[in-house]
C-alpha positions as CSV (number, residue, x, y, z in Angstrom):
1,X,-4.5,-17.9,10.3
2,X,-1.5,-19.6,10.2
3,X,0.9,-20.4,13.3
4,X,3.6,-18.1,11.3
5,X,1.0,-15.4,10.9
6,X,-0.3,-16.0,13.9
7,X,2.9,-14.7,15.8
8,X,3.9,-12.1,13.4
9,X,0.7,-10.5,14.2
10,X,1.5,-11.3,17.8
11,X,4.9,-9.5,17.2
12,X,3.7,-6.7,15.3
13,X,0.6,-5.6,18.1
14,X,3.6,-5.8,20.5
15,X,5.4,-3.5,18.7
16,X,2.5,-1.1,18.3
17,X,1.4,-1.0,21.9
18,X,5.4,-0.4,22.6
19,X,5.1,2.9,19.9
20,X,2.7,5.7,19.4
21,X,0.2,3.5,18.2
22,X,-2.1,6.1,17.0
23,X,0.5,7.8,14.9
24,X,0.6,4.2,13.1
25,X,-2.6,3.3,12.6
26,X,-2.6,7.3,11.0
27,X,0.4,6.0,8.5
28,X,-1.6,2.8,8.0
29,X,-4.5,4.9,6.6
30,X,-2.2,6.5,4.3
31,X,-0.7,3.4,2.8
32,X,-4.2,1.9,2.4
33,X,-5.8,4.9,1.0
34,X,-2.3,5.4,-1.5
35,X,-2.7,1.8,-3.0
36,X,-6.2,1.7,-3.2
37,X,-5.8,4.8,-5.4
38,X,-3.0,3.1,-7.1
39,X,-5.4,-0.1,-7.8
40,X,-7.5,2.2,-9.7
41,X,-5.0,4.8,-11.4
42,X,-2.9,1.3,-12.5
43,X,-6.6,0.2,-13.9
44,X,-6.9,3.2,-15.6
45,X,-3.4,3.6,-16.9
46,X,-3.7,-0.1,-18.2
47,X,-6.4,1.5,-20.6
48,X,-4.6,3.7,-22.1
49,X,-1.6,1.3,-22.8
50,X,-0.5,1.4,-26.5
51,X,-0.2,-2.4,-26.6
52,X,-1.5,-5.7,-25.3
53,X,1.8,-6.4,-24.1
54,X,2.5,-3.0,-22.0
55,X,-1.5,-3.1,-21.0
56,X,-0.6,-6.9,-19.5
57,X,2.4,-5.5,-17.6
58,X,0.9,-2.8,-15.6
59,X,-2.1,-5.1,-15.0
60,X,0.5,-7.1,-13.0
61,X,1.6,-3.9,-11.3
62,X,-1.9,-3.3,-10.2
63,X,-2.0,-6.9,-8.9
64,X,1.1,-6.2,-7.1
65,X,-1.1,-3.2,-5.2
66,X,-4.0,-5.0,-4.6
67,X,-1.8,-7.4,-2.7
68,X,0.0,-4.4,-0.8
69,X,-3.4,-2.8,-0.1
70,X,-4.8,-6.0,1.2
71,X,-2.2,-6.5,3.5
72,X,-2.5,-2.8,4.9
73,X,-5.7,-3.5,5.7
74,X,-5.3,-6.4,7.3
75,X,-2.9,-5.1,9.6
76,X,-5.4,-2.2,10.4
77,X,-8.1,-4.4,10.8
78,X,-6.3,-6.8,13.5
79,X,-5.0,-3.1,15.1
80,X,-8.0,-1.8,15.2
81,X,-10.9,-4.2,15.3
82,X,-12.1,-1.8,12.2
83,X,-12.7,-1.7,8.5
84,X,-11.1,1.2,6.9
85,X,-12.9,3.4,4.6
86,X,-10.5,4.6,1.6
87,X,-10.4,7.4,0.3
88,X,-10.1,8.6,-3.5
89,X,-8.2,11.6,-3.6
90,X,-5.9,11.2,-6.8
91,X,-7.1,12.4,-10.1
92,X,-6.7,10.0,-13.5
93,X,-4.2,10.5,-16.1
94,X,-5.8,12.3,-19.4
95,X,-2.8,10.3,-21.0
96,X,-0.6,7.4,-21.4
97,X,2.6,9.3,-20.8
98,X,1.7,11.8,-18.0
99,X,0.5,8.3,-16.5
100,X,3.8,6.8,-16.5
101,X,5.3,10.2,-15.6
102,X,3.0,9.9,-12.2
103,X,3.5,6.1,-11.6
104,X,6.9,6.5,-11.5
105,X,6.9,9.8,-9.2
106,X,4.3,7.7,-7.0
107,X,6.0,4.7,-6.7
108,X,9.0,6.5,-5.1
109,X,7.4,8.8,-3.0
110,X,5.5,5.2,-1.4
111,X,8.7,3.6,-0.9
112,X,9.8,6.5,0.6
113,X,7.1,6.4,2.8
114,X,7.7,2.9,3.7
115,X,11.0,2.8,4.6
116,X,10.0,6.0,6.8
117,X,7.4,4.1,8.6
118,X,9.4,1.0,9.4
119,X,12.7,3.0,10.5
120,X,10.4,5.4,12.8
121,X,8.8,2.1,14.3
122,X,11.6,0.1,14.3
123,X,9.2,-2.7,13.5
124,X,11.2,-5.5,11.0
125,X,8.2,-7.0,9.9
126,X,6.9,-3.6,8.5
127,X,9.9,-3.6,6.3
128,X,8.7,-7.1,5.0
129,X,4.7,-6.2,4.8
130,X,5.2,-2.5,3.3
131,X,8.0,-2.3,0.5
Protein backbone atom coordinates (compact mmCIF):
# COMPACT_ATOMS: atom_id res chain seq x y z
CA UNK A 1 0.00 0.00 0.00
CA UNK A 2 0.94 3.23 -1.02
CA UNK A 3 1.66 6.34 1.31
CA UNK A 4 -1.52 8.02 -0.44
CA UNK A 5 -3.57 4.91 0.21
CA UNK A 6 -2.10 4.48 3.21
CA UNK A 7 -3.73 7.73 4.74
CA UNK A 8 -6.93 7.59 2.84
CA UNK A 9 -7.46 4.41 4.53
CA UNK A 10 -6.25 6.17 7.70
CA UNK A 11 -8.86 8.91 6.97
CA UNK A 12 -11.60 6.81 5.94
CA UNK A 13 -11.40 4.26 9.47
CA UNK A 14 -11.44 7.72 11.18
CA UNK A 15 -14.45 8.60 9.70
CA UNK A 16 -16.13 5.22 10.42
CA UNK A 17 -15.22 4.96 14.02
CA UNK A 18 -16.59 8.90 14.17
CA UNK A 19 -20.21 7.38 12.35
CA UNK A 20 -22.45 4.40 12.94
CA UNK A 21 -19.95 2.11 11.70
CA UNK A 22 -22.20 -0.78 11.58
CA UNK A 23 -24.75 0.91 9.49
CA UNK A 24 -21.71 1.29 6.98
CA UNK A 25 -20.22 -1.73 6.80
CA UNK A 26 -24.29 -2.84 6.25
CA UNK A 27 -24.25 -0.29 2.97
CA UNK A 28 -20.82 -1.63 2.15
CA UNK A 29 -22.46 -5.18 1.78
CA UNK A 30 -24.94 -3.74 -0.45
CA UNK A 31 -22.64 -2.09 -2.83
CA UNK A 32 -20.45 -5.19 -3.00
CA UNK A 33 -23.20 -7.60 -3.37
CA UNK A 34 -24.90 -4.96 -6.23
CA UNK A 35 -21.70 -4.90 -8.42
CA UNK A 36 -20.86 -8.33 -8.06
CA UNK A 37 -24.30 -9.06 -9.52
CA UNK A 38 -23.69 -6.33 -11.97
CA UNK A 39 -20.20 -8.27 -13.00
CA UNK A 40 -22.25 -11.05 -13.89
CA UNK A 41 -25.62 -9.56 -15.39
CA UNK A 42 -23.04 -7.14 -17.63
CA UNK A 43 -21.37 -10.72 -18.61
CA UNK A 44 -24.46 -12.02 -19.42
CA UNK A 45 -25.92 -8.99 -21.21
CA UNK A 46 -22.55 -8.83 -23.30
CA UNK A 47 -23.91 -12.26 -24.73
CA UNK A 48 -26.74 -11.35 -25.93
CA UNK A 49 -25.29 -8.14 -27.73
CA UNK A 50 -26.37 -7.90 -31.42
CA UNK A 51 -22.82 -6.92 -32.45
CA UNK A 52 -19.08 -7.22 -31.72
CA UNK A 53 -18.96 -3.72 -31.37
CA UNK A 54 -22.00 -3.27 -28.66
CA UNK A 55 -20.71 -6.81 -27.03
CA UNK A 56 -17.10 -4.87 -26.59
CA UNK A 57 -18.71 -1.91 -25.00
CA UNK A 58 -20.57 -3.36 -22.21
CA UNK A 59 -17.61 -5.67 -21.61
CA UNK A 60 -15.87 -2.33 -20.65
CA UNK A 61 -18.87 -1.56 -18.45
CA UNK A 62 -18.39 -4.80 -16.69
CA UNK A 63 -14.74 -3.92 -16.27
CA UNK A 64 -15.79 -0.66 -14.93
CA UNK A 65 -17.72 -2.90 -12.05
CA UNK A 66 -15.20 -5.27 -11.31
CA UNK A 67 -13.07 -2.22 -10.44
CA UNK A 68 -16.02 -0.69 -8.25
CA UNK A 69 -16.63 -4.12 -6.63
CA UNK A 70 -12.98 -4.50 -5.87
CA UNK A 71 -12.66 -1.44 -4.25
CA UNK A 72 -15.87 -2.16 -1.97
CA UNK A 73 -14.26 -4.90 -0.83
CA UNK A 74 -11.32 -3.55 -0.01
CA UNK A 75 -12.73 -1.10 2.04
CA UNK A 76 -14.76 -3.84 3.88
CA UNK A 77 -11.87 -5.92 4.20
CA UNK A 78 -9.57 -3.12 5.93
CA UNK A 79 -13.07 -2.21 8.08
CA UNK A 80 -13.58 -5.37 9.05
CA UNK A 81 -10.57 -7.57 9.07
CA UNK A 82 -13.20 -9.88 6.85
CA UNK A 83 -13.83 -11.30 3.44
CA UNK A 84 -17.25 -10.71 2.31
CA UNK A 85 -19.38 -13.37 0.93
CA UNK A 86 -21.71 -11.92 -2.08
CA UNK A 87 -24.59 -12.70 -2.65
CA UNK A 88 -26.51 -13.46 -6.02
CA UNK A 89 -29.89 -12.24 -5.76
CA UNK A 90 -30.62 -10.63 -9.37
CA UNK A 91 -32.16 -12.78 -12.03
CA UNK A 92 -30.55 -12.68 -15.91
CA UNK A 93 -32.21 -10.90 -18.71
CA UNK A 94 -34.09 -13.50 -21.15
CA UNK A 95 -33.23 -10.68 -23.68
CA UNK A 96 -31.04 -8.06 -25.06
CA UNK A 97 -33.51 -5.20 -24.61
CA UNK A 98 -35.09 -5.97 -21.25
CA UNK A 99 -31.22 -6.08 -20.35
CA UNK A 100 -30.56 -2.64 -21.34
CA UNK A 101 -33.96 -1.65 -19.91
CA UNK A 102 -32.56 -3.07 -16.30
CA UNK A 103 -28.85 -1.74 -16.73
CA UNK A 104 -30.07 1.44 -17.10
CA UNK A 105 -32.78 1.32 -14.15
CA UNK A 106 -29.74 -0.29 -12.10
CA UNK A 107 -27.22 2.04 -12.77
CA UNK A 108 -29.38 4.86 -11.40
CA UNK A 109 -30.71 3.39 -8.55
CA UNK A 110 -26.60 2.58 -7.55
CA UNK A 111 -25.69 6.08 -8.03
CA UNK A 112 -28.45 6.90 -6.04
CA UNK A 113 -27.31 4.79 -3.53
CA UNK A 114 -23.92 6.21 -3.60
CA UNK A 115 -24.45 9.61 -3.24
CA UNK A 116 -26.79 8.53 -0.33
CA UNK A 117 -24.07 6.79 1.44
CA UNK A 118 -21.46 9.54 1.11
CA UNK A 119 -23.92 12.54 2.14
CA UNK A 120 -25.21 10.40 5.23
CA UNK A 121 -21.45 9.83 6.21
CA UNK A 122 -20.14 12.90 5.26
CA UNK A 123 -17.10 10.94 4.20
CA UNK A 124 -15.32 12.82 0.81
CA UNK A 125 -13.44 10.04 -0.02
CA UNK A 126 -16.59 7.79 -0.40
CA UNK A 127 -17.73 10.22 -3.03
CA UNK A 128 -14.42 9.38 -4.85
CA UNK A 129 -14.33 5.36 -4.08
CA UNK A 130 -18.30 4.85 -4.82
CA UNK A 131 -19.64 6.82 -7.93
Amino acid sequence: MNNNTKKEYEFLQYAVQSTTSNLLILDLIKAINGEYNAIRFYKHLAQLAPNEEVKDRILEIRKDEMRHYQGFVYSYTYLTGQQPSPQINETLPQNFKSGILTAFKDEQEAVEFYHRVAREYNVPLLVIKLV
